[in-house]
N, C-alpha and C positions, 0 to 999 in steps of 0.2 A: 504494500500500500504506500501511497507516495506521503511524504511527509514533509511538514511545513518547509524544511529545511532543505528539500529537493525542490519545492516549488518556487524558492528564492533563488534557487540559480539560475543564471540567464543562459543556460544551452546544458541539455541534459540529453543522452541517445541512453534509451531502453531496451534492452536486448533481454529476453527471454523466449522461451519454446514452445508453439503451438499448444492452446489451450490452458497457460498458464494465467490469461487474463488482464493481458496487456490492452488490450481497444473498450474494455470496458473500464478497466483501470481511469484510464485518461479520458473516456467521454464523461464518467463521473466527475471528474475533477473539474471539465470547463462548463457542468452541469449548476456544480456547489459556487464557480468561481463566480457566475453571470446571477446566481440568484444572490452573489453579495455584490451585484452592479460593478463588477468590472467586467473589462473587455477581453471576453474571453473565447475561442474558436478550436472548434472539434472538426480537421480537416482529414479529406481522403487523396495522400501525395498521389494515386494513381492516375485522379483527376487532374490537378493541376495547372497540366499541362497543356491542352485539349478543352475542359469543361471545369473551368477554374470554378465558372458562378455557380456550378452543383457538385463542389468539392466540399461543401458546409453542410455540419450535419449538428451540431450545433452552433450558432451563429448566422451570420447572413454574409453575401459578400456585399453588400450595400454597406454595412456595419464594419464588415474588416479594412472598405475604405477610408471611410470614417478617422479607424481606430489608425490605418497609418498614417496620415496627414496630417495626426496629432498633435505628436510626439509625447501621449504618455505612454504611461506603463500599461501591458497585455500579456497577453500571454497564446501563445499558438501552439498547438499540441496536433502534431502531424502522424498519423497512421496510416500504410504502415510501407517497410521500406524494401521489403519482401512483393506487398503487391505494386507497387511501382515496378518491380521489375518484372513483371509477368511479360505484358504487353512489346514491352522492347527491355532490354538490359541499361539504356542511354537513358530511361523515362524517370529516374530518380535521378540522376544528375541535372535535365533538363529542368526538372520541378525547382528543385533548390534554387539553381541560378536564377530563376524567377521569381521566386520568393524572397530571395537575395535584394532585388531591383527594387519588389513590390514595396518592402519591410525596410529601404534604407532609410527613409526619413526618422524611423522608431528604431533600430536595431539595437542601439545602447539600452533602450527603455524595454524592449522584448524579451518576452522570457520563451523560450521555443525549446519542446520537447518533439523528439523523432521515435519513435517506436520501429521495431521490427523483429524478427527471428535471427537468432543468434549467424547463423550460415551466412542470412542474406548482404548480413553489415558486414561491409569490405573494411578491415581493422584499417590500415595506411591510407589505400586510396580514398575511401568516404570518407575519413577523419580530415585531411586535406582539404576537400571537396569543401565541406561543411565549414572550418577554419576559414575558405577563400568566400566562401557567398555571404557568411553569418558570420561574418567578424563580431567579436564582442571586447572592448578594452576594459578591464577594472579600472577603478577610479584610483588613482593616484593617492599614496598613503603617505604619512611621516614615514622618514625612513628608519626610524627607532622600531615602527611598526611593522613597518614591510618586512625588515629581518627576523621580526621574531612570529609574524605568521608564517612567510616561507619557511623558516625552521622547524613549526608546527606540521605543515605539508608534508614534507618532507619524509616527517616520523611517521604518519600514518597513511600517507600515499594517497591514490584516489583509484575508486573501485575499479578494478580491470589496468590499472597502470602504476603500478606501486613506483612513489618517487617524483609523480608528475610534478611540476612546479607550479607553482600559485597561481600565474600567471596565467595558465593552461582556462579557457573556461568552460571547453566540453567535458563534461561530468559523465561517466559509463555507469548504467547500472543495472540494475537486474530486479525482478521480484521475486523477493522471498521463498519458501515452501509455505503452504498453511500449517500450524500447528497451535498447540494451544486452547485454547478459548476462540481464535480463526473458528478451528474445527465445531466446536460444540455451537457458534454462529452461525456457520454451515448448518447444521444439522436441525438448526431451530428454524433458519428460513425454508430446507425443503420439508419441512413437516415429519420429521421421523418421530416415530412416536414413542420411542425407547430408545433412544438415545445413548446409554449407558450399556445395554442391552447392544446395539452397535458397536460401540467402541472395544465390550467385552468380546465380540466375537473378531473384530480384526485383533486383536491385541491376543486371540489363541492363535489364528491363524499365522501373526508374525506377517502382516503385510500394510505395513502403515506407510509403506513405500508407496502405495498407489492409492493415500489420501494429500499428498500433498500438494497437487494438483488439480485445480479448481473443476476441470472438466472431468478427470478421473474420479476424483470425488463424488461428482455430480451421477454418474454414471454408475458408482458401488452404491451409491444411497439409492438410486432407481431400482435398483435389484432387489434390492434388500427391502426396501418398502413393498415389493412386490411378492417377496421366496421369503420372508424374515430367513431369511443365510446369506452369507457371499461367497458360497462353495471352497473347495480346496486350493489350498495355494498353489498348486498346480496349475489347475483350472485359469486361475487369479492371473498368474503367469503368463499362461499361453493368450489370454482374453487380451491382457495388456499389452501385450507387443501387436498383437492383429490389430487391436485399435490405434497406438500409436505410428503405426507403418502405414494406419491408412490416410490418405485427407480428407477432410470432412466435408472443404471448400469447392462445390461444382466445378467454379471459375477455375480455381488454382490447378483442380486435378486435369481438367480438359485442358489448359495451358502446357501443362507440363504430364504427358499421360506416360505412366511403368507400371509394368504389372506387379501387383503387392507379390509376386512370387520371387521375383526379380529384387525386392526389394528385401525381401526374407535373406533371399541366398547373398547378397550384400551387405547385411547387419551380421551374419553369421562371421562373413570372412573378416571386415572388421574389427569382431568381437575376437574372435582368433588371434588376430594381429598385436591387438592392444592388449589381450592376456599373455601369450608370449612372450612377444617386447617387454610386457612390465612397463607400461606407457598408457598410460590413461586418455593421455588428450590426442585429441584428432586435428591434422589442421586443416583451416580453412582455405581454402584457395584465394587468391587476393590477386589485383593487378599488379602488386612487387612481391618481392621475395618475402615470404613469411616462414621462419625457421623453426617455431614451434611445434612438436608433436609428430606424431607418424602421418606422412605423407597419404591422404588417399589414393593419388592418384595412384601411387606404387601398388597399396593392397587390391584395388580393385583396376587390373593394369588394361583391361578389354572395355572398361564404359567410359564415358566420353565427361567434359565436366557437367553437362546440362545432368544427369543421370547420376553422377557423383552429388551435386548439390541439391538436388528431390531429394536422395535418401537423406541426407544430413538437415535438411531441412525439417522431417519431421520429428515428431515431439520425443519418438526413443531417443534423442539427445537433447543436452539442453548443454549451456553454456558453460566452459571451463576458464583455464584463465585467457584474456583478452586475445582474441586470435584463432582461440579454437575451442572446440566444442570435449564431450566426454556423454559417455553413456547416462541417461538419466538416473540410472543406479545400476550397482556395480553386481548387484545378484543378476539382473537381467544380460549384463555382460557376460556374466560365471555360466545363463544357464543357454545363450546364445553360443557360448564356444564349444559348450557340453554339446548343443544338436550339431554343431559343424562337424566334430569329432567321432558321433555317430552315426554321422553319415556316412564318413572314409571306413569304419569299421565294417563293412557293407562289403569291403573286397578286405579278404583275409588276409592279404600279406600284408595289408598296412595293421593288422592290429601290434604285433610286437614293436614297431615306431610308435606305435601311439598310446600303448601301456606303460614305455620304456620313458615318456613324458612325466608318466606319476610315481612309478615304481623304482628305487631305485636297491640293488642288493651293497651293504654295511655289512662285513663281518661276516657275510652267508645269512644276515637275516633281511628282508624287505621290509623297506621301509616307503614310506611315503614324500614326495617333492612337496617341501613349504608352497611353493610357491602356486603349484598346481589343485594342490589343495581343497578350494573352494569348489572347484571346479567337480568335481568327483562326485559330490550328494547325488547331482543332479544327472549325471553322466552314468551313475548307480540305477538309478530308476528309468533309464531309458535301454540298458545293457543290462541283459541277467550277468553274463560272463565277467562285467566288469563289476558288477554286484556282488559276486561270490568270493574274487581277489580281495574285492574290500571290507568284505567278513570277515577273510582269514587274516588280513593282515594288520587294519586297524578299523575293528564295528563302529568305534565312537563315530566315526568321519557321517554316521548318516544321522546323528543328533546334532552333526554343525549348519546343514543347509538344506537345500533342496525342499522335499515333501515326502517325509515318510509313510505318511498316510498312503501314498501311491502304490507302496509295497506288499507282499502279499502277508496276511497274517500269521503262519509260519514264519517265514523272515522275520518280524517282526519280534515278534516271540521270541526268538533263537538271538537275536540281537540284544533286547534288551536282557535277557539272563547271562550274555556276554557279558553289558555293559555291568552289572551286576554285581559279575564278580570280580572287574574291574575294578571299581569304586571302594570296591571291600580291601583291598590291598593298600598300604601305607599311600603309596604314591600312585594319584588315579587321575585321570585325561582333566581335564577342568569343563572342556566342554560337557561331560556328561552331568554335571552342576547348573550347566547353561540355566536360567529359568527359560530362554524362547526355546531353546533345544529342547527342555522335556512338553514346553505344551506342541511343540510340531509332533511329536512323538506320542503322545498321551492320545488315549480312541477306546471308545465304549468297547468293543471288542475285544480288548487286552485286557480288561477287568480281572478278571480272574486271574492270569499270570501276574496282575498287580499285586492283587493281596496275596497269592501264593508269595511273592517276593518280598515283601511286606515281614511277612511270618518269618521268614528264611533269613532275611538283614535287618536284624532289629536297629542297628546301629548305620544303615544306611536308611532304613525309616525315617530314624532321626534326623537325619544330617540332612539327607537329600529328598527322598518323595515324601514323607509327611509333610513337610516344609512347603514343597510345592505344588499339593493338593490336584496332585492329578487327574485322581478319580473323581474330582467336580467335569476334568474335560469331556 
């Protein structure tokens, strides 16, 4: 949510990720700012260019006349910078320099936010761009002053450019996740009616990953007011990436048409990439050199950049540091490189390279790769073969991730009187302690191995499932 102190800057670009609530964000804003009688305008940069006088969606262009012949204070809140580029790739640089000409008699006095999708902001060139149309100078300070605010900058940088200097006046930022009291105001305006009863069932499930997004949110509360459930985090999983991969927007999608299958098998090899690597961020393609993160074009070396920038466009990423983007979470990474992996399993000579990833023999005993780790829960549940390696060699790994629910009840079973006797020994996994580990784990059906185990560890009763009240799950 924007905050008094973002809306005193005079040049602010908003970068966040399809359905994060960015065009509502900002029509709110010049919504609240004109019912307090200033000069406020909620435009569409797509227009512009073309259909300037139906670019206002709130405001008039009669009034934005007005408002620049002034010379007071306004504010102009442009969205968004993504669909400017639909039409032509030129149509947001054309718009700006327009805006540029229109805005110079006020531009000192203007306060001008730009909105877009992390992808679509070109980090160097558009920052140029914007610097050269939207000049903005601060006012000139005592110089006692000057040194000790740039000293202040300095120490805490500005979001997306740590170090920037004072002088800098485009501001990068981003919105938030929901959490909090966000969430429970969520929850009160779509009408849920158990509320607590909600948040108890994502919070067994372990999937609060896919309430921190206004649209995702919106979307589990539809269900759940519908199913009182929000099924397995499995389920949760696979729902989430199908929606996020897809675009919601007609325009956008007919603009730029791929098939979501295409787009699957591109978020996979990605995911692959940036697990591997050990690199999180992705870079964005830019008119100069940007040397952040793994290169798309290398991992996806046969698609062209239109088809590189769709995939990254959509909401499975969202913004990492200034330049490049990163998975929107890191389990949906973990379980993206898990399907690309069982796919190659599919031709048996690649399984010993691709076990040989997690497994590695210490001593003549097997052990498991740190690094590869995460990866495995979900890689368990998709592979019996690689399910049965990870029983014999470390059971804890299916209390760290994935969805054990998916597993058959035997497994199950056989696992947890592993984990068992685990725990009972001085020195035991800590994940098996997890509290989200044992409620993915905990299921009406284990009942009774429960309380057999129960009876059997009175001293792991204590310590670990009486504590964590399973058999409520």
């Amino acid at each position: 949510m924007f905050s008094y102190l973002q809306l005193s800057e005079h040049r602010v670009i908003l970068l966040s990720e399809a359905g994060s609530g960015k065009t509502e964000e900002i029509r709110n804003v010049a919504r609240k700012l004109r019912q307090e009688s200033q000069p406020a305008f909620f435009v569409r940069i797509e227009h512009v260019t073309q259909d300037f006088e139906d670019a206002f969606e709130e405001g008039s262009f009669e009034e934005f006349n007005i408002w620049a012949a002034s010379g007071e204070v306004g504010w102009l809140l442009l969205d968004s910078v993504d669909e400017a580029r639909l039409r032509d790739p030129k149509d947001f640089e054309r718009a700006i320099r327009k805006l540029g000409r229109l805005l110079a008699p006020v531009l000192q006095q203007a306060h001008i936010v730009i909105t877009g999708r992390t992808t679509a902001w070109r980090a160097k060139t558009d920052l140029l761009l914007c610097r050269a149309a939207l000049p903005y100078q601060p006012p000139q300070r005592p110089a006692d002053e000057a040194v000790s605010a740039d000293r202040h900058q300095r120490s805490r940088g500005t979001a997306g450019q740590p170090g920037a200097s004072s002088t800098e006046p485009f501001r990068i930022v981003a919105l938030d996740d929901l959490h909090g009291t966000q969430i429970d105001a969520f929850l009160r305006g779509k009408n849920v009616q158990e509320p607590k009863a909600f948040r108890a069932a994502v919070d067994r499930r372990d999937v609060w990953s896919l309430t921190t997004r206004p649209q995702d949110l919106a979307e589990l509360v539809e269900f759940w007011n519908d199913h009182q459930r929000i099924g397995s985090r499995f389920e949760l999983m696979q729902n989430s990436i199908a929606r996020r991969l897809e675009e919601r927007d007609q325009d956008r999608s007919e603009a730029r048409p791929i098939a979501i299958e295409r787009l699957r098998l591109g978020a996979r090899l990605v995911a692959a990439a940036t697990t591997l690597a050990q690199e999180s961020a992705i870079r964005v393609p830019d008119g100069n050199d940007n040397a952040k993160g793994i290169p798309i074009r290398e991992v996806l070396a046969d698609w062209d950049d239109v088809d590189c920038a769709t995939l990254l466009s959509r909401p499975i990423f969202d913004e990492g540091t200034y330049g490049t983007v990163r998975f929107h979470q890191r389990s949906v990474r973990e379980y993206l490189t898990a399907e690309w992996l069982h796919a190659l399993l599919v031709d048996e000579g690649s399984r010993a390279r691709i076990e040989d990833l997690f497994f590695r023999s210490q001593y003549g005993i097997d052990v498991v790769v740190p690094t590869m780790r995460p990866v495995l829960p979900w890689l368990a549940i998709l592979d019996e073969r690689s399910l049965a390696r990870v029983c014999r060699v470390a059971p804890e790994i299916i209390f760290e991730g994935g969805d054990p629910s998916q597993l058959p009840r035997e497994t199950r079973s056989h696992i947890l009187r592993q984990a068992c006797e685990q725990l009972a020994q001085p020195a035991y996994g800590q994940s098996l302690t997890d509290y989200a580990a044992v409620q993915r784990f905990a299921s009406v059906d284990l009942t009774d191995d429960i309380k057999a185990l129960l009876a059997q560890y009175s001293e792991v009763n204590r310590r670990t499932f009486e504590g964590r009240r399973v058999l409520r799950q």
